[in-house]
LOKOL-51146 format. One record per atom (N, C-alpha, C, CB): residue in one letter; x, y, z. Coordinates in steps of 0.2 Angstrom, whole numbers, plus 5000, padded with zeros to 4 digits. Glycine has a CB too. Layout:
AXYZ;...
//
This chain:
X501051254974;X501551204976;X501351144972;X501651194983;X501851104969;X501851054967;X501951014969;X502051044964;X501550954974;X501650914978;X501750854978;X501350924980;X502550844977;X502750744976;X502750714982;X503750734974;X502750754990;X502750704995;X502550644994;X502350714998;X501750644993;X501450554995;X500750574990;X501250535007;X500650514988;X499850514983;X499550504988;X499650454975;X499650504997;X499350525001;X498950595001;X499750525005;X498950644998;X498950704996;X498550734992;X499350704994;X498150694991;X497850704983;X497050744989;X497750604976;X496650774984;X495950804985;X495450754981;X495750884982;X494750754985;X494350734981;X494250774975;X493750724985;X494050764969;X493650784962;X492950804965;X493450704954;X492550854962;X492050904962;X491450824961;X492050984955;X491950804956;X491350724954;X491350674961;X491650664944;X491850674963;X492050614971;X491650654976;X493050604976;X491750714979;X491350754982;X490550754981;X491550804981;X490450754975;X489550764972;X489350684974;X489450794960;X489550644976;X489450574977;X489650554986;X490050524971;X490050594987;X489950584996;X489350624998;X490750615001;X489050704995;X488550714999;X487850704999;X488650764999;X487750664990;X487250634991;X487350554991;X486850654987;X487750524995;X487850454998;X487150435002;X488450455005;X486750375003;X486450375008;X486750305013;X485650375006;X486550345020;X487250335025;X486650295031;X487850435029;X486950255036;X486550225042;X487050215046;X485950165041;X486850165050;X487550155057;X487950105054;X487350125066;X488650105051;X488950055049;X489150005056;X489450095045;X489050025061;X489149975067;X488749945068;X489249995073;X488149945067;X487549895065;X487549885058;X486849925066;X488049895054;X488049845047;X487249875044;X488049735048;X487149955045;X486549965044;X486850035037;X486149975051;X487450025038;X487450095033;X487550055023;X488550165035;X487150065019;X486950025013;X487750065009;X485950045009;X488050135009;X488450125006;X489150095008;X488450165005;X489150095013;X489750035016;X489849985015;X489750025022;X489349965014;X488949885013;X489249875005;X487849885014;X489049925002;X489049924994;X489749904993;X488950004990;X490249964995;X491149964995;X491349894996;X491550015000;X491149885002;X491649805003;X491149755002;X491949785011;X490749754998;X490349704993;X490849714987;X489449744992;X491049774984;X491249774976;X492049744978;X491249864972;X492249794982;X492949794984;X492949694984;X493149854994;X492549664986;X492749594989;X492849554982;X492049554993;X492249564978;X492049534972;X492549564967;X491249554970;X492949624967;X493349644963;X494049584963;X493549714964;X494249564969;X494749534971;X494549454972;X495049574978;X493849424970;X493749364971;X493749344978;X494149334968;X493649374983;X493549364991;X492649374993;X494049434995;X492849324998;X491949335000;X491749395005;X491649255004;X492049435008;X491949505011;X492549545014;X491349505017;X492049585016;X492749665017;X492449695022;X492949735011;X492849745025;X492649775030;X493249835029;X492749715037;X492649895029;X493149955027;X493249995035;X492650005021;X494150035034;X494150045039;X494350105037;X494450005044;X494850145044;X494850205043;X495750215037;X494750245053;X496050175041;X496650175036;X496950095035;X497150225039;X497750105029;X497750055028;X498250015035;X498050045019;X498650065039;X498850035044;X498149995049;X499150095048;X497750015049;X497249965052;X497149925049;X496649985052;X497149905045;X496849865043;X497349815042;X496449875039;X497949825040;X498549775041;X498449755049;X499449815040;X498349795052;X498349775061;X497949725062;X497949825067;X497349735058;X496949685061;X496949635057;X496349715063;X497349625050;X497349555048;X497849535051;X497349525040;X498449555054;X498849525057;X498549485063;X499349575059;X498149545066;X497849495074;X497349435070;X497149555081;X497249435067;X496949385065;X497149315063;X496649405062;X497749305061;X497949285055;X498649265062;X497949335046;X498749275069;X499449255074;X499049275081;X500249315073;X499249225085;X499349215092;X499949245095;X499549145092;X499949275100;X500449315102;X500949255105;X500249385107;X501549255103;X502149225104;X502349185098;X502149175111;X501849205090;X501949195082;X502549245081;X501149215077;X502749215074;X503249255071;X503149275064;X503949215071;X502949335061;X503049355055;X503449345052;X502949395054;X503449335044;X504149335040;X503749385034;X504549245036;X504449425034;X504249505030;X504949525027;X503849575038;X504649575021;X505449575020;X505549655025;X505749585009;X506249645024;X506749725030;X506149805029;X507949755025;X506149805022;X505649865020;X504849865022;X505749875010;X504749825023;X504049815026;X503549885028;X504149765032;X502949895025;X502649955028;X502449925035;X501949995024;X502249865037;X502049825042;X502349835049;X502049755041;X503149845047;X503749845050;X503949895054;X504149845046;X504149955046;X504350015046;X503850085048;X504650025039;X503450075048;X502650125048;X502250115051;X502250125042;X502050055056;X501450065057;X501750075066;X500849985055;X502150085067;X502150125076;X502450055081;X501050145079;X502749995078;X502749925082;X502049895084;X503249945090;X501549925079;X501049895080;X500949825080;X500749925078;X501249775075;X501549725077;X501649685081;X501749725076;X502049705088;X502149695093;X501649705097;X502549705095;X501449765100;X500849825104;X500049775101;X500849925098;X499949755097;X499449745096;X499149655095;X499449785090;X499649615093;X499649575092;X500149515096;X499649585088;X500949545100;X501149525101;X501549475099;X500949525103;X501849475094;X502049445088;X502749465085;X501449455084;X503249425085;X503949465083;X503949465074;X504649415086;X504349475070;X504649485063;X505149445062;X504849565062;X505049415057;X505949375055;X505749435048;X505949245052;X506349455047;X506549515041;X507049485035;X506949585045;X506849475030;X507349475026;X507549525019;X507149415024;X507749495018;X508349565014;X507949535005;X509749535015;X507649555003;X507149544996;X507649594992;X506049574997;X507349574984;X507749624979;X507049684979;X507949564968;X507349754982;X507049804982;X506249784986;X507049824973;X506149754991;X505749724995;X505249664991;X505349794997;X505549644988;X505149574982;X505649524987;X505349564969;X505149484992;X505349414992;X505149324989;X505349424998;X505549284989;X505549234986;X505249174989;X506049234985;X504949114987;X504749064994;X505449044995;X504348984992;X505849054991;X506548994993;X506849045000;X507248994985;X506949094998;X507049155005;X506649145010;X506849225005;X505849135011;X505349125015;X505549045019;X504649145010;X505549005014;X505648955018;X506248935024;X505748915013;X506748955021;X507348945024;X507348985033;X507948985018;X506849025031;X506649065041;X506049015042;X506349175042;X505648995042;X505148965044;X505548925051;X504848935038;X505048925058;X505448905061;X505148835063;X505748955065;X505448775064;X505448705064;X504948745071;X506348655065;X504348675069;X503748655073;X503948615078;X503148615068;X503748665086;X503848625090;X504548625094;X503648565087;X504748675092;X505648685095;X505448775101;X506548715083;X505248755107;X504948795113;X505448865113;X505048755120;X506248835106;X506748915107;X506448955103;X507548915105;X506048945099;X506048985093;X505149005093;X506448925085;X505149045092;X504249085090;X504049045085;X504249175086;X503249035086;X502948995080;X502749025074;X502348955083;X502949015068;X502949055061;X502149025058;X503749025054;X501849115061;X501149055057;X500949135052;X500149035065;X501349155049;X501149215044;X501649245040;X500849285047;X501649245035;X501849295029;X501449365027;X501749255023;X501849405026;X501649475024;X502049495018;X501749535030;X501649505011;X502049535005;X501849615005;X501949504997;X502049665001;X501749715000;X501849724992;X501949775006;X501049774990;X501249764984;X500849834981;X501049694980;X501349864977;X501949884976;X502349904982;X501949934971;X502849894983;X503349904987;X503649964988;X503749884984;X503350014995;X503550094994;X504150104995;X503250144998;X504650064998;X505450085002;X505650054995;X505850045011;X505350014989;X505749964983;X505650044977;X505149874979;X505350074978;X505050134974;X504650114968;X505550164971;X504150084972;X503550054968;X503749974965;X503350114961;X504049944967;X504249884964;X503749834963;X504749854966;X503649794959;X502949754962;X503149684960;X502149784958;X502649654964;X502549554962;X502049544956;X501949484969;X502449504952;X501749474949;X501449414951;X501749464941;X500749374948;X500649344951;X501049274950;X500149354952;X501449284946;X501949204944;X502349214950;X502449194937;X502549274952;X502949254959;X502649264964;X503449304962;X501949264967;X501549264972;X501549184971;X500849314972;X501149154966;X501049084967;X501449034973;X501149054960;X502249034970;X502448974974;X502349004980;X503248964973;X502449064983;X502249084990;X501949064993;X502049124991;X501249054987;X500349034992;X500648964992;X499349024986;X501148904987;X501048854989;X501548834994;X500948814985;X502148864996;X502248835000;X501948875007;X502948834999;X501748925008;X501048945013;X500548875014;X500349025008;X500548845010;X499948795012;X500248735013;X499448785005;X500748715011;X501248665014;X501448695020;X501848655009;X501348735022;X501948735031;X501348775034;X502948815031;X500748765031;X499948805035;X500248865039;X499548745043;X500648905036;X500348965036;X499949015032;X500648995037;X499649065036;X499349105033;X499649175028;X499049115039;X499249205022;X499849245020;X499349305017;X500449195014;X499749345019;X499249425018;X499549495013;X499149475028;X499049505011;X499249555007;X499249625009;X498949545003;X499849675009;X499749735011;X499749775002;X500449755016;X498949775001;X498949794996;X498849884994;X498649754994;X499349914998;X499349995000;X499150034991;X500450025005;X499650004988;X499750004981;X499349964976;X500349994980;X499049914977;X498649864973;X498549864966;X498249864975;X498249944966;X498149954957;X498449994955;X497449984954;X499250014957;X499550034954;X499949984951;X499650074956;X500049934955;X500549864953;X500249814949;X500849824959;X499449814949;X499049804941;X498949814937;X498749794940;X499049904937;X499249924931;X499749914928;X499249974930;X500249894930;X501049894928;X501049804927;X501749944936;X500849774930;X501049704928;X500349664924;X501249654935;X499749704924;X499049664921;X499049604921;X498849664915;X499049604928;X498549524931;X498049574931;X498749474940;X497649494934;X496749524932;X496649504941;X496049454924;X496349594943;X496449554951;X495949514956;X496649594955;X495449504951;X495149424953;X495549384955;X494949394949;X496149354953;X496449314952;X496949304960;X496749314946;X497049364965;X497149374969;X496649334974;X497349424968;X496049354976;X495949314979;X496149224982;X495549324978;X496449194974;X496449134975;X497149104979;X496449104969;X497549174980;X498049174985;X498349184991;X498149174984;X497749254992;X497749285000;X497249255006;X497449365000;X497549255010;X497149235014;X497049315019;X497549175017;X497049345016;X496849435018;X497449465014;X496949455028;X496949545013;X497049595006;X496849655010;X496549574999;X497249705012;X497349765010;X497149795006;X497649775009;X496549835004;X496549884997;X496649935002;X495649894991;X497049994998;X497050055001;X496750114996;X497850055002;X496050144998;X495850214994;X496150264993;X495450234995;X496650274997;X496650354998;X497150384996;X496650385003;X497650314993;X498150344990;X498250374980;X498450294992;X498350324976;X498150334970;X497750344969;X498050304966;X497250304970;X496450334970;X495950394974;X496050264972;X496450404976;X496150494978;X495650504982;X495950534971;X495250434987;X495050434992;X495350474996;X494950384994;X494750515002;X494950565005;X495250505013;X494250625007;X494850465013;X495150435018;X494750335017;X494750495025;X495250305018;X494950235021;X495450175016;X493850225020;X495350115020;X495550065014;X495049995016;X496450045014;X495149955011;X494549895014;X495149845015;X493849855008;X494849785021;X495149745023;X494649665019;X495349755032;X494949635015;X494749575012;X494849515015;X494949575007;X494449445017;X494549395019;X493949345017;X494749405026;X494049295021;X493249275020;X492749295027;X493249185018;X492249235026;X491849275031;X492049255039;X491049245030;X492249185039;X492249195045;X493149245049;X492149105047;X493549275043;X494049305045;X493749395045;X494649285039;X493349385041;X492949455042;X492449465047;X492549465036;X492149415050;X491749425056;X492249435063;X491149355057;X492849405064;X493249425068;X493549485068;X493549385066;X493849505062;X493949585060;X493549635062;X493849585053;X493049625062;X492349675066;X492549675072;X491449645065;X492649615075;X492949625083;X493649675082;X493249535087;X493849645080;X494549665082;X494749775079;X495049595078;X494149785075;X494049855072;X493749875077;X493749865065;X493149855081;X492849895086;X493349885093;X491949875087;X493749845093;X494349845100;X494849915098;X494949755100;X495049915091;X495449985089;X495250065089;X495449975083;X494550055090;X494150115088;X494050135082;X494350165090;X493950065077;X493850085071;X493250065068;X494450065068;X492550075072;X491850065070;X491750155069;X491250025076;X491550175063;X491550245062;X490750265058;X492250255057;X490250215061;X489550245062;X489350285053;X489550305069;X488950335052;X488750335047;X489450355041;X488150365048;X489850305039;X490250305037;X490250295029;X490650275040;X489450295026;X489550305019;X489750345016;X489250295016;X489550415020;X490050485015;X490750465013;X490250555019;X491050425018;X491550425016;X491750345011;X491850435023;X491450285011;X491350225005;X491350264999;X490750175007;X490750315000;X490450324993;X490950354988;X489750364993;X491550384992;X492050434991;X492550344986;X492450495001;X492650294991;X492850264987;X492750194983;X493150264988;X492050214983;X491450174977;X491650214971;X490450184977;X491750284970;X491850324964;X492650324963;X491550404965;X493050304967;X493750294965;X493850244963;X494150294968;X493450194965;X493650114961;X493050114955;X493450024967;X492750154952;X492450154945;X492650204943;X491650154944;X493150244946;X493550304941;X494050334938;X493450344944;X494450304945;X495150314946;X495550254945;X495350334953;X495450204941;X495650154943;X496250154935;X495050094945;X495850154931;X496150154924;X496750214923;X495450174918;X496550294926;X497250334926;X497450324928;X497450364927;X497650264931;X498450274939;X499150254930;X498450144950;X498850254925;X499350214919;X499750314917;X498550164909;X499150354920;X499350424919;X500050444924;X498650484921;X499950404930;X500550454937;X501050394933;X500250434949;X501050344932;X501750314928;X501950334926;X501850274925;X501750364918;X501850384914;X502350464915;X501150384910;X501850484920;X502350554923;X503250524926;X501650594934;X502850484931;X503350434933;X504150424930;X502950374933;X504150404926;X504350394920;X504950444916;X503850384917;X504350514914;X504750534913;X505150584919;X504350554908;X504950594926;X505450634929;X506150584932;X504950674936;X506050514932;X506550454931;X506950474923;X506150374930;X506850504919;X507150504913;X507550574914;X506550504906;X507350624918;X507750684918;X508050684923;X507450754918;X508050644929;X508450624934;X509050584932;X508150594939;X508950534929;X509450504927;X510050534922;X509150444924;X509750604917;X510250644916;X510650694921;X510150674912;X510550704928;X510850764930;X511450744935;X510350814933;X511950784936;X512650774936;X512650734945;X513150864934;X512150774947;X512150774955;X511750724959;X511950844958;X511550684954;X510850614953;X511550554954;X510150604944;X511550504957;X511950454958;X511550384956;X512150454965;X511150394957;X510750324955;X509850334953;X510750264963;X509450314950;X508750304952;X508450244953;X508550344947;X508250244958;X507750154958;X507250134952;X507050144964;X507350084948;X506950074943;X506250104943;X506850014942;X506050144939;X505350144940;X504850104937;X505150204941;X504350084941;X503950034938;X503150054937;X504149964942;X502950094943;X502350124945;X502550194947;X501950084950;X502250224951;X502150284954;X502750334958;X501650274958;X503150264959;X503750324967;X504450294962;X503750264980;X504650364963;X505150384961;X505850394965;X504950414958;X506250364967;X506850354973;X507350384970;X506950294976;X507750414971;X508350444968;X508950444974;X508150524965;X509550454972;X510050444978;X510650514974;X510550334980;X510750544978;X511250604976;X511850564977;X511250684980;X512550604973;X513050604976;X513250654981;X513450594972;X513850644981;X514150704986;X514050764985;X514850694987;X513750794980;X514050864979;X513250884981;X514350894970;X512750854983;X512250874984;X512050844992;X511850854979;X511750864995;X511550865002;X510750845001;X511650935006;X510350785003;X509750785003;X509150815005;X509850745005;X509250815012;X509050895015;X509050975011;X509550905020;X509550985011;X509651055006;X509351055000;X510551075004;X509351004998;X508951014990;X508251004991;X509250964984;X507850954995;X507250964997;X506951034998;X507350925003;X507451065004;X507351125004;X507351194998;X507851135007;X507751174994;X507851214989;X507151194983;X508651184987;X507251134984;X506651134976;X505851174981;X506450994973;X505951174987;X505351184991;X505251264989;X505451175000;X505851314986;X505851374988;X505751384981;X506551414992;X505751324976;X505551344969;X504851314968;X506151324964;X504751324973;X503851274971;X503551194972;X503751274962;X504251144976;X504151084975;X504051054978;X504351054973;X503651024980;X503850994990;X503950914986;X502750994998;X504450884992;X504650814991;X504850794998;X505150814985;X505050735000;X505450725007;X506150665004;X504750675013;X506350675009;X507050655011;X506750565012;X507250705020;X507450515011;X506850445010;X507450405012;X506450425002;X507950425017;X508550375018;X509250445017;X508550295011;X509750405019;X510450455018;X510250475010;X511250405020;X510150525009;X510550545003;X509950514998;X511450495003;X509450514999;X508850474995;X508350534997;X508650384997;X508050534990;X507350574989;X506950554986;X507450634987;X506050564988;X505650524985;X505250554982;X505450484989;X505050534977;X504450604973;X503950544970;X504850674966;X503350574972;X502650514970;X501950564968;X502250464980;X501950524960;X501350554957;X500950524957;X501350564952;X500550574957;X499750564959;X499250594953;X499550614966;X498350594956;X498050634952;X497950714952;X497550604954;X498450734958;X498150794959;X499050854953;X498050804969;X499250774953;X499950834947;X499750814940;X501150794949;X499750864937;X499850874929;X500450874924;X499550934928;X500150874917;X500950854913;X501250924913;X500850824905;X500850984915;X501251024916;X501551054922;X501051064915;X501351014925;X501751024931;X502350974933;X501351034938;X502250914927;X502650874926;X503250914924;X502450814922;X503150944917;X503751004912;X503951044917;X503451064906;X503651084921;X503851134926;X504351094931;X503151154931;X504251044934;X504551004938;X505250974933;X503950934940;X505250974927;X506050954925;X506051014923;X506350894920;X505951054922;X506251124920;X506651144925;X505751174920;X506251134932;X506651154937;X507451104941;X506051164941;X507351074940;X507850994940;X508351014934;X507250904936;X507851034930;X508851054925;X509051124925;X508951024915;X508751134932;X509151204930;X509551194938;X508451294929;X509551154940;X509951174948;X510651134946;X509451134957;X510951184946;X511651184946;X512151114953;X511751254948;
//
């Protein structure tokens, strides 16, 4: 099968594997396991942050910079497509106590000038207290769409003018630095917490690091062992993405490239109504009527494809490391043959 689901999906490499089993591992709950230590040592210094804290996924770790970063009876501002939002279970609320102001962004990219305009007046007992911003980058419901950092800036500054705090869901990170080449050092100078996510592009089996500074990271350790997310000798699993961030990082220019071209054969077929720009990895498409979303899901499944359903009438397909350019050809072969 040819699997577009999610770059959720992907297997370790015989070379990622030969590096989780000779990891050497201790209790990462005693800050005793040296490759754990390693990952969010690199992972920090890649992004210009002073530490990390690696967890089991990237929903965690959005959890726990949210609790960190709001008081329960605070108010996020986030755009409508939000993985924070849409995906993580109302963990938001459940966990932190904390409501959402949602705004309507071009393909999930919001603006300060949008951001500003919800922020809610300090000191008015009707309204929740706005102490956080959440971007996500790349943008999965945008179909990979991303910020650069000339639009992140104004953000940080009006974040620093109205003292809030502003976090990055960075599920996608290096795939939206490949596509825009910032240098993502240069990120630190604007998060006040960072999301790396391994397991997706990068073809970690499991984990993502949470980035802040120290005293937001010594907090984070609380609030990962309140989750159940201290996971003891856990370098087999770092070392899995120590080798993805010195390996995998340079091909994510390959799943675009794929990207790209199944956007190029979609946009010729009769029963394709739209396609979301593509810019990185996810590819969103919307049928017209003569096509059923469901049914053809089904259908491309019975010819070999797996893909999912992603809204009325919308279907999502996401390359990864584990699809090839022949199974890219295979994949519009099959696309222009369905009637």
């Amino acid at each position: 099968m040819i699997d577009f689901r999610s770059d959720t999906v992907t297997k370790p490499t015989e070379e990622m594997m030969a590096a989780m089993i000779t990891a050497k591992v201790g209790d990462d709950v005693f800050g005793e396991d040296e490759t754990v230590n390693a990952l969010e040592e690199k992972a920090a210094a890649l992004f210009g942050m002073e530490g990390g804290l690696f967890c089991p996924s990237g929903t965690m770790t959005n959890q726990i910079a949210i609790k960190c970063f709001t008081q329960p009876l605070d108010e996020i501002i986030a755009d409508q497509t939000a993985h924070v939002y849409r995906y993580e279970g109302g963990g938001i609320m459940f966990n932190s106590g904390a409501s959402v102001r949602l705004l309507n962004g071009d393909r999930g990219i919001i603006s300060a000038e949008m951001i500003e305009e919800e922020i809610n007046p300090i000191g008015n007992i009707h309204h929740p207290h706005t102490s956080l911003v959440v971007l996500e980058n790349t943008v999965n419901r945008g179909g990979g769409s991303c910020y650069f950092l000339k639009d992140i800036e104004p953000i940080y500054h009006l974040c620093k003018l109205k003292n809030l705090k502003l976090h990055l869901d960075g599920a996608r990170i290096f795939n939206a630095l490949a596509y825009t080449k910032d240098e993502a050092k240069e990120y630190g100078k604007y998060f006040d917490g960072i999301s790396v996510c391994l397991s997706k592009g990068l073809g970690a089996p499991v984990g993502s690091v949470l980035l802040g500074n120290k005293e937001t990271i010594q907090y984070a350790k609380r609030v990962r062992k309140v989750l159940g997310g201290g996971m003891r000798q856990a370098g087999f699993l770092a070392a899995a993405g120590i080798y993805a961030l010195d390996h995998h990082v340079e091909r994510l220019q390959i799943d675009h490239l794929h990207a790209k071209q199944l956007e190029s054969c979609l946009l010729n077929l009769s029963f394709v109504k739209q396609v979301l720009p593509v810019q990185t990895n996810i590819v969103i498409f919307e049928l017209n009527d003569s096509k059923n979303a469901d049914n053809l899901v089904e259908e491309l499944k019975g010819k070999g494809i797996l893909s999912g359903t992603f809204g009325k009438q919308m279907i999502r397909f996401v390359t990864h490391l584990d699809i090839s350019q022949n199974q890219i050809e295979q994949t519009i072969e099959i696309l222009n043959g369905i009637d």
